[in-house]
TORFITOR-507262 format. One record per residue (C-alpha): residue number from 1; residue in three letters; x, y, z. Coordinates in pm, 1 decimal. Each point is the difference from the previous one (the first is absolute). Layout:
N
NODE,k,r,px,py,pz
NODE,NUM,ALA,X,Y,Z
...
This chain:
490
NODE,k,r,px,py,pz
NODE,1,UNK,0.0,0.0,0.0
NODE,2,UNK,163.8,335.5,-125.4
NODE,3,UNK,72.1,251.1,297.9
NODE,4,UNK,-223.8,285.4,67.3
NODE,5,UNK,290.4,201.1,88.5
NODE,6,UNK,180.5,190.4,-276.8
NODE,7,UNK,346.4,130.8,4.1
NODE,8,UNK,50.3,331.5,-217.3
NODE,9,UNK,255.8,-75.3,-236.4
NODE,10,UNK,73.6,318.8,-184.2
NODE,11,UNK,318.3,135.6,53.4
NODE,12,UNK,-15.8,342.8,207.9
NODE,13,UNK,71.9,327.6,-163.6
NODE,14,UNK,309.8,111.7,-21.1
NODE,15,UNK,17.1,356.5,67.9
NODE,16,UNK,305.1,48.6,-175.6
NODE,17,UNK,-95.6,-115.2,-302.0
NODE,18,UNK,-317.7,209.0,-47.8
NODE,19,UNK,-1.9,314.2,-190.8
NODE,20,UNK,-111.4,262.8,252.8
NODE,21,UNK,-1.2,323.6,-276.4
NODE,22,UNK,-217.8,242.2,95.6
NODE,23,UNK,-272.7,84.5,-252.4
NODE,24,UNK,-41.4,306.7,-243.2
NODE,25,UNK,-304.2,146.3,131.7
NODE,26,UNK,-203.6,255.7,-167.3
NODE,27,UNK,-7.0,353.1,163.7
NODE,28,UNK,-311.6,61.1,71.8
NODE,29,UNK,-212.0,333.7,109.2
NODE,30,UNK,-17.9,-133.7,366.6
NODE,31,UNK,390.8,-32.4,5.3
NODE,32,UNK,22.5,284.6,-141.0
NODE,33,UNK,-261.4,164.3,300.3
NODE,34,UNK,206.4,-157.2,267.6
NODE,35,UNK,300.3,129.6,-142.8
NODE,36,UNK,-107.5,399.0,6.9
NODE,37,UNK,-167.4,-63.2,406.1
NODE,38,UNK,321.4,-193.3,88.2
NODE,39,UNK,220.2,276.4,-201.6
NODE,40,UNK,-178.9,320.8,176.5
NODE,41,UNK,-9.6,-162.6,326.1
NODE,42,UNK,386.6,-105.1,23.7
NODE,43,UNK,82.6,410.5,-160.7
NODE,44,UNK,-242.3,118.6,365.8
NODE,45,UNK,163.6,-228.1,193.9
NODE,46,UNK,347.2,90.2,-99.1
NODE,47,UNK,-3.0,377.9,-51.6
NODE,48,UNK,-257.8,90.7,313.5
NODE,49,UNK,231.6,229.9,194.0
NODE,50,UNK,299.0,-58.5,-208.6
NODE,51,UNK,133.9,345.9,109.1
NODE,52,UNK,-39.6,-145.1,376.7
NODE,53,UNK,270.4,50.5,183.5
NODE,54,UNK,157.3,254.1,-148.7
NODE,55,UNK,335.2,-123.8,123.8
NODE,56,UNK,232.0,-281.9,-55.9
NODE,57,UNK,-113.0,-315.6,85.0
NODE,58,UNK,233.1,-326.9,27.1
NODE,59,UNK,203.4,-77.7,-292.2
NODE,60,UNK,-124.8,321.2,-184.6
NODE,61,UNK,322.2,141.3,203.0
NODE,62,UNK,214.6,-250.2,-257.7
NODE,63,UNK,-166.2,4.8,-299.0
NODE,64,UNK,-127.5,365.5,6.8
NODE,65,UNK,409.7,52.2,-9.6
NODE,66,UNK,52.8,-218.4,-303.9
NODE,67,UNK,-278.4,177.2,-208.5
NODE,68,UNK,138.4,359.9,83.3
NODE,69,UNK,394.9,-160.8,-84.7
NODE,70,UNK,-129.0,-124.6,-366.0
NODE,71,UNK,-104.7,389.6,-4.3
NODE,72,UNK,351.5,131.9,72.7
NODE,73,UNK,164.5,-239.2,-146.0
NODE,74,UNK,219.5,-97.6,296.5
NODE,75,UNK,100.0,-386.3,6.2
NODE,76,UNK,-178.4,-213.9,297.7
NODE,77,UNK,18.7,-382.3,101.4
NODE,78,UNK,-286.7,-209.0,80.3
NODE,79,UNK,-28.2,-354.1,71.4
NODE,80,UNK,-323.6,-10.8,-236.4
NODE,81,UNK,7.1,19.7,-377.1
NODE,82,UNK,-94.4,339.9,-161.8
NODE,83,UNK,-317.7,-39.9,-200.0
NODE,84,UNK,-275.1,72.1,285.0
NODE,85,UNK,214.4,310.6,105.0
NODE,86,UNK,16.1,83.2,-379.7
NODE,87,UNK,-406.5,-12.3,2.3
NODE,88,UNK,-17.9,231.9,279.5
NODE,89,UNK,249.5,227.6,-152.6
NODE,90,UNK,-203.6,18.7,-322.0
NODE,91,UNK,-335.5,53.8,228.1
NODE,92,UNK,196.4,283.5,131.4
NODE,93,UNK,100.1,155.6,-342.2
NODE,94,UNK,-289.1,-10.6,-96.4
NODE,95,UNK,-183.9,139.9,253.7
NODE,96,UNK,266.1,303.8,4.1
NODE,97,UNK,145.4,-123.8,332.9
NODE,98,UNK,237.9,229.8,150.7
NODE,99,UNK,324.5,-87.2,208.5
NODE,100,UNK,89.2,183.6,294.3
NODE,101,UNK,-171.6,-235.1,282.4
NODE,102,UNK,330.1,-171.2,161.4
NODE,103,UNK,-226.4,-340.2,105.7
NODE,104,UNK,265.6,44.5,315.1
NODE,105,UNK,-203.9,-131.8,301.9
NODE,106,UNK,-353.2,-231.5,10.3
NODE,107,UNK,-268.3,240.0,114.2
NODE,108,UNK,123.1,305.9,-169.3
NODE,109,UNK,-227.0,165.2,-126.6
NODE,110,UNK,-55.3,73.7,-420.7
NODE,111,UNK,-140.4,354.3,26.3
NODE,112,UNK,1.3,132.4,-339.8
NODE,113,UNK,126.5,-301.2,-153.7
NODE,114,UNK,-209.7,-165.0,-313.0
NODE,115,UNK,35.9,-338.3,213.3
NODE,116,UNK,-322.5,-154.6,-90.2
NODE,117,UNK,83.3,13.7,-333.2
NODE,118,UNK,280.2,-250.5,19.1
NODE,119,UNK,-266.1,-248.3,288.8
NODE,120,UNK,-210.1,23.5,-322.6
NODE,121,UNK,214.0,-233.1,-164.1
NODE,122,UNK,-44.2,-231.1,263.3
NODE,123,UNK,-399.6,92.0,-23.6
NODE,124,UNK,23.6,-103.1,-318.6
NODE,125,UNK,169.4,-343.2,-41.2
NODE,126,UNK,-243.6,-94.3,297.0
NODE,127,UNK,-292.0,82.5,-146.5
NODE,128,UNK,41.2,-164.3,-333.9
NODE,129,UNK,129.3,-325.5,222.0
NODE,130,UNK,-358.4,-75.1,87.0
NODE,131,UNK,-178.5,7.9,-346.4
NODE,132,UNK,284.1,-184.9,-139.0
NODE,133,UNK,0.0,-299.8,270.2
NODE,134,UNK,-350.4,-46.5,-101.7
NODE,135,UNK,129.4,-18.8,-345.4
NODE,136,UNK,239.4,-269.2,121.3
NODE,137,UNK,-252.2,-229.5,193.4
NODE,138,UNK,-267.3,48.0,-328.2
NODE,139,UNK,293.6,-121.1,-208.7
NODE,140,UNK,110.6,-258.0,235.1
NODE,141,UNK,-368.9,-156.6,-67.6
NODE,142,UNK,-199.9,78.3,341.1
NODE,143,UNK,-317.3,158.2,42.2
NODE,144,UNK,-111.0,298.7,-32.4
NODE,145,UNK,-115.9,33.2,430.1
NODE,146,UNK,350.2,-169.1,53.5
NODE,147,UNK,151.5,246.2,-227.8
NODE,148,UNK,-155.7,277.2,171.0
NODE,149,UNK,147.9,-140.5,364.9
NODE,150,UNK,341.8,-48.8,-103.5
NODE,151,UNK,23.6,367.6,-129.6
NODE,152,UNK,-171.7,106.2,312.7
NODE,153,UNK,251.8,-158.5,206.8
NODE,154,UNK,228.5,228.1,-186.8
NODE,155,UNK,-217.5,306.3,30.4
NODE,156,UNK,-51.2,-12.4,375.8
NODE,157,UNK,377.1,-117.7,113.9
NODE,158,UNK,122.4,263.8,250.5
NODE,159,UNK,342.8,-130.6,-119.9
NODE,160,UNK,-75.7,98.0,-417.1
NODE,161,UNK,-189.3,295.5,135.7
NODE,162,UNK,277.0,162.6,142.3
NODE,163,UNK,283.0,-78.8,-189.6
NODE,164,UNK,-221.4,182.9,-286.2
NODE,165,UNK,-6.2,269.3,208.1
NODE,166,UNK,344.7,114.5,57.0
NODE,167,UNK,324.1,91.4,-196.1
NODE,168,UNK,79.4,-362.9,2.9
NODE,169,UNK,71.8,-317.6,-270.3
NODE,170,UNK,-197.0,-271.8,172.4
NODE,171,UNK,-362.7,63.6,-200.3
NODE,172,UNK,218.1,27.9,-362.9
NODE,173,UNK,189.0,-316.0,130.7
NODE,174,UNK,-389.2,-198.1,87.7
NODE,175,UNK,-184.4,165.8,-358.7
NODE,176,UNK,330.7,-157.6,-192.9
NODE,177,UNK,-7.4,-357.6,179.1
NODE,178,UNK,-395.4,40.0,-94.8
NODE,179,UNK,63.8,85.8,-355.4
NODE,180,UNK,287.5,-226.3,-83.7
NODE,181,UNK,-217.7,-320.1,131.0
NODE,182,UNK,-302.6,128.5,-184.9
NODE,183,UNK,217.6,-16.5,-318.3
NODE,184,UNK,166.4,-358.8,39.0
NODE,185,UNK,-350.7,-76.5,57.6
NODE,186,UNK,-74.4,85.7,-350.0
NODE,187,UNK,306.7,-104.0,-115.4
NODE,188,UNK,-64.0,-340.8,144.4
NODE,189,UNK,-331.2,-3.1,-169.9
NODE,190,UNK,120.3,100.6,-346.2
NODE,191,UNK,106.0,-192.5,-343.3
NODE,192,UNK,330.7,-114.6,-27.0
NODE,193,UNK,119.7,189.0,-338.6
NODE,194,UNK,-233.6,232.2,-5.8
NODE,195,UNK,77.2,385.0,49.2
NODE,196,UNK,-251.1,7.4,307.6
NODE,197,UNK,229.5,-213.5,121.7
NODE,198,UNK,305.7,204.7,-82.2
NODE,199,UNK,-184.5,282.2,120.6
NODE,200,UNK,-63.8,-118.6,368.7
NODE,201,UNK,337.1,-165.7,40.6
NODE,202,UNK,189.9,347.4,-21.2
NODE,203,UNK,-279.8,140.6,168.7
NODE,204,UNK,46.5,-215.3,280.4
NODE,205,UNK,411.9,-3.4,-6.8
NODE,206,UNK,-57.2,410.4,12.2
NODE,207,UNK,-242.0,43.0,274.8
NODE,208,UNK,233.7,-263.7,212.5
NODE,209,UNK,304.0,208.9,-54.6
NODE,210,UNK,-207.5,268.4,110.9
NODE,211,UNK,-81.7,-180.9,309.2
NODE,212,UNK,363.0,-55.5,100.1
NODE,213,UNK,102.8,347.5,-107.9
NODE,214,UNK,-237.2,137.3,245.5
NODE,215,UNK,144.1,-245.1,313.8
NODE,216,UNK,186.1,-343.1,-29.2
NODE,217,UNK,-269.8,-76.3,271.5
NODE,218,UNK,-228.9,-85.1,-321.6
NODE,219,UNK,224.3,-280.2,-95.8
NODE,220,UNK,-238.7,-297.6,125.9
NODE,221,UNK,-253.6,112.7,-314.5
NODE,222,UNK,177.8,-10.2,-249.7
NODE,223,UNK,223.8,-311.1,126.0
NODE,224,UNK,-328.8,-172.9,47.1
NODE,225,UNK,-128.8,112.3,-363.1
NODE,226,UNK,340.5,-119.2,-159.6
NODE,227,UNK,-15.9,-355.6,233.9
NODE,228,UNK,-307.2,-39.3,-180.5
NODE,229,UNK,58.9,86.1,-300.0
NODE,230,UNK,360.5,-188.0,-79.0
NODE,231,UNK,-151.0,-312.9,142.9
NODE,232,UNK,-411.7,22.8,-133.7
NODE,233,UNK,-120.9,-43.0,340.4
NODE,234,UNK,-305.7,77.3,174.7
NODE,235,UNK,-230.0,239.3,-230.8
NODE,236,UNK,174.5,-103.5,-344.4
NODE,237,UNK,-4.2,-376.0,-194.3
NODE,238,UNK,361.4,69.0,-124.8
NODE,239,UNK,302.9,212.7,72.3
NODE,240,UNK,60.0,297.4,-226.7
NODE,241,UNK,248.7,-78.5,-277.8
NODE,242,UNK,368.6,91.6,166.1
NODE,243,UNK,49.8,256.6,-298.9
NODE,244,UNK,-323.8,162.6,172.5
NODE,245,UNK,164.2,-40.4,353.5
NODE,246,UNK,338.0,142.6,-98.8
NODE,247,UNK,-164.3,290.0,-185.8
NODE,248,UNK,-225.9,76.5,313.1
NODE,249,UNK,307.9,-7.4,207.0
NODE,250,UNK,170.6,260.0,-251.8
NODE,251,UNK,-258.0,192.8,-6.2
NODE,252,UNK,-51.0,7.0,416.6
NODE,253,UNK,377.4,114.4,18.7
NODE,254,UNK,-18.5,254.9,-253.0
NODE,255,UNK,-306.1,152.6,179.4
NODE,256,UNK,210.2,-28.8,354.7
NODE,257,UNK,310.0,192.0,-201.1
NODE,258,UNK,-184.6,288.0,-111.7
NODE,259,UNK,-91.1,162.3,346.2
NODE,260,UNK,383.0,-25.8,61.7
NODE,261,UNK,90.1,172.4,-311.3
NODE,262,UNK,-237.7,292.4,95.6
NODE,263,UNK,116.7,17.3,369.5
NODE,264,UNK,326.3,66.5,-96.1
NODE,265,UNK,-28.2,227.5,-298.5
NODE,266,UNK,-234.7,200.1,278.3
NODE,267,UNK,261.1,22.7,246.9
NODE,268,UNK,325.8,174.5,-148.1
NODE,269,UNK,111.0,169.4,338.0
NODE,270,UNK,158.6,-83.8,281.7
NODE,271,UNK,-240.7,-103.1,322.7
NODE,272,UNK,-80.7,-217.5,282.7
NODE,273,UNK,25.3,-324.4,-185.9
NODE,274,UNK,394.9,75.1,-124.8
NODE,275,UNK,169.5,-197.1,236.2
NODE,276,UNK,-268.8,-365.0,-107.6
NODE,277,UNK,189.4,5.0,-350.5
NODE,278,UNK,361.5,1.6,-130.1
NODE,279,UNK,242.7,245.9,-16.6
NODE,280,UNK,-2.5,-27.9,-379.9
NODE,281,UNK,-336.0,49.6,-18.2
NODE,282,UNK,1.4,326.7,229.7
NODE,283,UNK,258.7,153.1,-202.1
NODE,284,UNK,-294.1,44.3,-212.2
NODE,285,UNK,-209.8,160.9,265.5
NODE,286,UNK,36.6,422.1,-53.3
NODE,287,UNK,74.2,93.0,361.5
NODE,288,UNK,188.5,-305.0,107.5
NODE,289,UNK,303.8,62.3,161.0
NODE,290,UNK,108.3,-320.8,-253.2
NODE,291,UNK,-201.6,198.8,-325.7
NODE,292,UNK,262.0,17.2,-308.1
NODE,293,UNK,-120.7,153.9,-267.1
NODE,294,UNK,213.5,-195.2,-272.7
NODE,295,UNK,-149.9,-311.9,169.6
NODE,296,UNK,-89.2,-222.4,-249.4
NODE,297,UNK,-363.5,-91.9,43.3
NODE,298,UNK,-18.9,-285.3,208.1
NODE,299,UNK,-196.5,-352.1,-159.6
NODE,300,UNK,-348.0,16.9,68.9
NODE,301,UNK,30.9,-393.0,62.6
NODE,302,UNK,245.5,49.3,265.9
NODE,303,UNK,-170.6,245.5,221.8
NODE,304,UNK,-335.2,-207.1,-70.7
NODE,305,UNK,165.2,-336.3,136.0
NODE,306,UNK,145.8,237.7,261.7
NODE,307,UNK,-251.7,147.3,169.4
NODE,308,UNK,-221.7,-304.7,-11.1
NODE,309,UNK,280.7,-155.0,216.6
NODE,310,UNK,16.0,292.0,230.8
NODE,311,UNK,-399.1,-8.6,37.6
NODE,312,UNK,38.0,-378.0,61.4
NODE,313,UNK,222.9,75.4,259.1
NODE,314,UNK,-127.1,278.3,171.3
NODE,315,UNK,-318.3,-200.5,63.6
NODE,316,UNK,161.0,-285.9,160.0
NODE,317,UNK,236.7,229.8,197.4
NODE,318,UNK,-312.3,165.7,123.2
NODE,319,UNK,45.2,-201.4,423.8
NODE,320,UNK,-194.1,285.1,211.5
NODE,321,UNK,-298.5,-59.6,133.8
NODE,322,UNK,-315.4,218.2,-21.5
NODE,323,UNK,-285.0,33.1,288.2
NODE,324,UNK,-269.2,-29.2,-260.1
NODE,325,UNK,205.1,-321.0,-150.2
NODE,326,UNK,-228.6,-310.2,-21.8
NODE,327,UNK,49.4,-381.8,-108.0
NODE,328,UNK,-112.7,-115.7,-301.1
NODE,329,UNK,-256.0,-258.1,204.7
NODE,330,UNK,-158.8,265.0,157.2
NODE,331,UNK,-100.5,123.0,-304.1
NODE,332,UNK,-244.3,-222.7,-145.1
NODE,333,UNK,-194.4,36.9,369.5
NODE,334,UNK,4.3,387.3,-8.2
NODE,335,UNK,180.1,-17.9,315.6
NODE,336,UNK,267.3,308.6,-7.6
NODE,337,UNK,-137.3,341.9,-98.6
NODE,338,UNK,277.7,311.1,-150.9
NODE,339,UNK,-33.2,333.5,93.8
NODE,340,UNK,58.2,189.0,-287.5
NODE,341,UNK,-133.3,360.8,175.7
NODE,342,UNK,-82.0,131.7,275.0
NODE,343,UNK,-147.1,381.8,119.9
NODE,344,UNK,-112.2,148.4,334.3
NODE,345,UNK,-270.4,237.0,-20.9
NODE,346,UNK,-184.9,212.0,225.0
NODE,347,UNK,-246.7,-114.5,241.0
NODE,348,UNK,93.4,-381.3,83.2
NODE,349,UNK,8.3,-86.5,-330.0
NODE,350,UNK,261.5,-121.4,-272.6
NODE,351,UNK,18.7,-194.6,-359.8
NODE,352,UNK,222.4,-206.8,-139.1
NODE,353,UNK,2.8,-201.0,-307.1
NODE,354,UNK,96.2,-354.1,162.2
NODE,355,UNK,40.4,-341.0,-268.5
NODE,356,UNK,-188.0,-334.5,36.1
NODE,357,UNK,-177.5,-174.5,-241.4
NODE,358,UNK,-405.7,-3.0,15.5
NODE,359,UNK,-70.3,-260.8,260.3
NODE,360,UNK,-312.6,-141.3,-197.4
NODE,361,UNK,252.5,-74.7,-323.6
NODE,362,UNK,297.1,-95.4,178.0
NODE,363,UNK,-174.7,-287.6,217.8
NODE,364,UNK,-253.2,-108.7,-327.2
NODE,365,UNK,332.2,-34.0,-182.4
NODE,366,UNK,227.5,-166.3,187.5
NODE,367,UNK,-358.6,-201.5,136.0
NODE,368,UNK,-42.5,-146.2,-379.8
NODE,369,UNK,368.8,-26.7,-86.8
NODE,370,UNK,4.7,-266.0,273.1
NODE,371,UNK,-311.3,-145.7,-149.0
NODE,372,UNK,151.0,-81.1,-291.8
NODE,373,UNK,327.0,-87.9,148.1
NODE,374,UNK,-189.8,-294.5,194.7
NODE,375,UNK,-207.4,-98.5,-310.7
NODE,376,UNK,316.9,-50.5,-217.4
NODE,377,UNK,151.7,-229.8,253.5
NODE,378,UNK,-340.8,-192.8,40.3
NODE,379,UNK,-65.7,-4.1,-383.7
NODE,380,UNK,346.6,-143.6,-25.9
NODE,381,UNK,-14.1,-263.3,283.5
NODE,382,UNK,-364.6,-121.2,-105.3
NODE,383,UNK,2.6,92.3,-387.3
NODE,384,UNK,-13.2,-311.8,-77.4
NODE,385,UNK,-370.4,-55.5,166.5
NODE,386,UNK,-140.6,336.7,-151.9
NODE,387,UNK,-170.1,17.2,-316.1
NODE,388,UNK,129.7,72.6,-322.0
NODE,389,UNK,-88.9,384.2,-32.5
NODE,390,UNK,157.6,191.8,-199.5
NODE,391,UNK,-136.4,290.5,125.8
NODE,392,UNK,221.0,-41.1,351.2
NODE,393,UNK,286.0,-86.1,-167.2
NODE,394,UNK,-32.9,368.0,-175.9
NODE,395,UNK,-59.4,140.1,361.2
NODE,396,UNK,274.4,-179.3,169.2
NODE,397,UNK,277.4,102.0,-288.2
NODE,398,UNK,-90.0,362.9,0.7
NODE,399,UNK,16.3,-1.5,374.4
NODE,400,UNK,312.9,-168.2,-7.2
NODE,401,UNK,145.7,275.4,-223.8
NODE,402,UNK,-146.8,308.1,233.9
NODE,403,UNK,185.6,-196.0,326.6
NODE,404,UNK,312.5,-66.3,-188.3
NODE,405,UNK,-16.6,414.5,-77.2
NODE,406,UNK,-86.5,41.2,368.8
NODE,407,UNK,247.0,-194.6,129.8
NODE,408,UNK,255.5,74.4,-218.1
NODE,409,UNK,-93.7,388.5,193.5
NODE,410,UNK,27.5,-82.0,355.8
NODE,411,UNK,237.9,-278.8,32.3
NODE,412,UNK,330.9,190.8,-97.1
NODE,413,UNK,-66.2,214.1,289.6
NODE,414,UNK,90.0,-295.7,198.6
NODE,415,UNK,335.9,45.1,-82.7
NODE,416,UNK,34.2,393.4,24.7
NODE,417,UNK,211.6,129.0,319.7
NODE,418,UNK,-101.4,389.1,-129.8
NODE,419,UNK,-290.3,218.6,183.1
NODE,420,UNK,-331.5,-119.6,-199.7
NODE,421,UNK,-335.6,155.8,21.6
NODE,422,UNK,-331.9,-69.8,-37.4
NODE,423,UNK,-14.2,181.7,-377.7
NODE,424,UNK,217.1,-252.0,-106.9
NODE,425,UNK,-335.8,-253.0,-22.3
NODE,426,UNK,-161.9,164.6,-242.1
NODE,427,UNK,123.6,-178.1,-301.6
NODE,428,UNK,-44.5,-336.2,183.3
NODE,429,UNK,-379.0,115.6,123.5
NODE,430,UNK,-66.1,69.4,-344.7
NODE,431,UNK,20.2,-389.0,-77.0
NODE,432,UNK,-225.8,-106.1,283.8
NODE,433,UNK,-287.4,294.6,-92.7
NODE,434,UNK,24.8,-217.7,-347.3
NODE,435,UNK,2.0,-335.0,211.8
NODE,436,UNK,-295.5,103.9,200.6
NODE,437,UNK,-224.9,134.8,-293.3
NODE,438,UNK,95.0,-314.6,-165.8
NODE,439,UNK,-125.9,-193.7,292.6
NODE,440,UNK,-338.7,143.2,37.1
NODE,441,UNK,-22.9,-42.7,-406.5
NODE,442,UNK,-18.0,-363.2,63.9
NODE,443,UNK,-308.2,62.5,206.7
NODE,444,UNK,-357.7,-96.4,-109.2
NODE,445,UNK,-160.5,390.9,-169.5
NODE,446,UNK,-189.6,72.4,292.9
NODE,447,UNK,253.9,-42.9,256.1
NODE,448,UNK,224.9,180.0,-185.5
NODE,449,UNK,-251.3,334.8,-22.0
NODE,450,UNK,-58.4,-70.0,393.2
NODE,451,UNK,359.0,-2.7,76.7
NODE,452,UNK,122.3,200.8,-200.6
NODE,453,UNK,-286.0,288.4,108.2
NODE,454,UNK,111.3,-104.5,377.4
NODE,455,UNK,446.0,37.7,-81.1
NODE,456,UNK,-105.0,372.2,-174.0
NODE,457,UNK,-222.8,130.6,259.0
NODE,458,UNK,282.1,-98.2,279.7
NODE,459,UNK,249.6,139.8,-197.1
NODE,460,UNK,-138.0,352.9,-58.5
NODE,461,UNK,-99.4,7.4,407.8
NODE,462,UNK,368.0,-87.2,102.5
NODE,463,UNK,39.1,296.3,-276.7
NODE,464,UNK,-214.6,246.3,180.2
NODE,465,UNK,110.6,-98.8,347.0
NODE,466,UNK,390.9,33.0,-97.1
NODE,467,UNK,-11.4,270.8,-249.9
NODE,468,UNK,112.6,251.3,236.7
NODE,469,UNK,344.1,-177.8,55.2
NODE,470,UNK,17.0,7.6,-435.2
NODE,471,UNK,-129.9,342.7,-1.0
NODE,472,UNK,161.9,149.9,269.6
NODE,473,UNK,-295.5,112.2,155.6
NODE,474,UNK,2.6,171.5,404.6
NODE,475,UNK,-113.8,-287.7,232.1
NODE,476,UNK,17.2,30.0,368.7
NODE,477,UNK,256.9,-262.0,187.4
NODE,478,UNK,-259.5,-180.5,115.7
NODE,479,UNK,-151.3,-50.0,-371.3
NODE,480,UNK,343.8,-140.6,-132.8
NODE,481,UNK,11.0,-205.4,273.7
NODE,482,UNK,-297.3,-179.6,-32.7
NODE,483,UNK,172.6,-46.0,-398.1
NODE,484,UNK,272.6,-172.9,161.2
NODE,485,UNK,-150.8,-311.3,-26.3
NODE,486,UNK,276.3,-269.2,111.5
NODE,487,UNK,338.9,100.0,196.6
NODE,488,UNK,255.8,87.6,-295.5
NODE,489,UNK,-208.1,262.1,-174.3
NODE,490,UNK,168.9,234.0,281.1
């Protein structure tokens, strides 16, 4: 008599094998709605009070200095590369700002000084951030509600909110990690031999150099896109040809070069940064107490190669601590806050603009990148008892790629001895905002509407109930206390 019991004998999906492309979709007039609300709210959001403080706040003391230097010409040293100082310089040009302001002391107030007009930079890499990480989670084949929360997660970070909102790198560094992804996306997508194809694989290579040229801290996106790419993994059914990887790679590089070449034709006078190079190259430097006028211009290759050693060193020599310092674990938790301003006022009361990520999106995020963590390792241990589904195996492999990407963030922190703070998780909280609207696009339609209404209306409360620390509105000391929700946000 045959058994009643039947053992499944197809094989189990292999995740690996399954092309996980994402999908052309067609742009349609609701995408196109979504994008103008998301678009006008993330431009309120980031230029509300842009002109508040009126004083130096943080690292504005640093890179206010650099901007007024590519002005005057006078040769400085930074451990970052030059291309998000070169944005704010040409936001400055062309909003006629004028040098004078020393950016001596944090606190010190701008008084006449066309500040804003160089935070408007900031403003506006911020603010096309959001509409574009829509963009990237349409392309990347999720809903249209889970679209809508992952750009949301964007729009109401404290952390993206403000970084847009100072004379700082960090929101050109996020809308360039955003942009490059949403182009290997297409590129991923796309024909082999066709010139869409072409297109999106310089288009990618560019917007990655652009990445790095803003900080090497954006590394882990395109090292991610190229792991993927070289070996077809994850979101692609084959590798790109290696005549396409070694033409990406040539293009990345040029793009990296160029900000160089800029930064030093900017900067023919001697300055603070004389003593990071050689003494070949400051004999170039008008001013230099080296500067020889028959000189022969130095190679261009040389002082490139140079000064990407001397940044490379700098930032390792970098050993003292900071009180604001935090470890790269606490940062997924929300668990050290930065004061990036503070400002007594008259009676009782003070501001300050003080960092932390928005509690509701740090917690979902790091709440559904553990999800998925423990659903990998029990799809793997008991893959062999699920169905055949195709559909998981897509879910699984894009995951896979976002916690490579987030990983691939937060794990070389591990091994960094220098002062880190929390800032430095915004690239890496960019890949678990994409793992968590992923997540909830795996969820039946109607839970996805009732969680996704839930995540947005806790987000824009923690908004309204923080705003004065992004804002820098007066509170008394008793209402920033009660802000202060665990011990380290001191």
């Amino acid at each position: 008599m045959e058994s009643s019991h039947k053992v499944d004998t197809r094989k189990p999906t292999n995740i690996s094998k399954v092309s996980s492309q994402v999908q052309y979709y067609y742009f349609t007039k609701k995408d196109a709605i979504f994008l103008l609300v998301l678009t006008l709210l993330s431009f309120l959001t980031r230029f509300y009070r842009l002109d508040e403080p009126p004083a130096v706040v943080f690292d504005e003391f640093h890179f206010g200095k650099f901007v007024t230097w590519y002005f005057t010409g006078e040769y400085f040293f930074d451990i970052h590369p030059p291309l998000g100082k070169l944005f704010l310089y040409l936001g400055g040009t062309l909003g006629k700002f004028k040098t004078g302001f020393l950016f001596d002391a944090i606190g010190a107030e701008y008084g006449e000084t066309k500040f804003y007009v160089l935070r408007s930079v900031s403003g506006l890499f911020g603010t096309l951030s959001v509409p574009f990480m829509y963009l990237l989670c349409r392309v990347f084949g999720l809903s249209v509600e889970s679209s809508i929360l992952g750009s949301s997660l964007v729009l109401f970070d404290f952390m993206s909110l403000i970084e847009s909102r100072l004379i700082l790198v960090d929101s050109q560094l996020q809308f360039f990690c955003i942009v490059s992804l949403l182009s290997a996306f297409m590129l991923w997508n796309s024909c082999p031999k066709t010139w869409s194809r072409m297109f999106w694989l310089i288009m990618t290579a560019m917007l990655s150099g652009f990445a790095i040229s803003i900080k090497w801290t954006a590394l882990a996106t395109p090292g991610a896109i190229a792991i993927a790419s070289f070996f077809g993994l994850f979101l692609m059914s084959r590798p790109l040809d290696l005549w396409e990887c070694a033409l990406a790679g040539l293009v990345g590089l040029i793009t990296y070069v160029i900000p160089f070449y800029i930064h030093f034709r900017m900067l023919p006078l001697s300055g603070t940064g004389d003593a990071f190079m050689s003494v070949e190259f400051q004999k170039t430097l008008k001013g230099s107490p080296y500067y020889d006028p028959i000189f022969p211009p130095e190679s261009f290759w040389k002082n490139f190669l140079y000064l990407n050693k001397e940044m490379l060193r700098a930032n390792s020599a970098i050993k003292e601590r900071h009180p604001w310092e935090s470890k790269w674990y606490e940062w997924p938790l929300n668990l050290r806050g930065l004061l990036y301003y503070t400002e007594e006022l008259e009676n009782g009361l003070s501001r300050q603009i003080y960092l932390i990520g928005n509690p509701v999106v740090m917690y979902v995020c790091i709440l559904f990148a553990l999800s998925f963590f423990f659903c990998l390792i029990f799809y793997c241990r008991y893959r062999y008892l699920i169905s055949n589904d195709i559909e998981l195996a897509r879910l699984l492999s894009k995951g896979m790629f976002l916690f490579l990407a987030y990983s691939l963030n937060l794990f070389p922190y591990i091994a960094v001895d220098r002062s880190a703070f929390l800032y430095h998780y915004i690239p890496g909280l960019l890949y678990a905002e994409l793992l968590t609207a992923l997540m909830i696009d795996s969820f039946p339609k109607q839970g996805q509407k009732w969680i996704v209404t839930m995540i947005l209306l806790l987000e824009l409360l923690a908004f309204l109930y923080w705003a004065p620390w992004i804002y820098c509105i007066p509170l008394s000391a008793t209402q920033h206390q009660r802000r202060r929700w665990l011990p380290r946000w001191n």
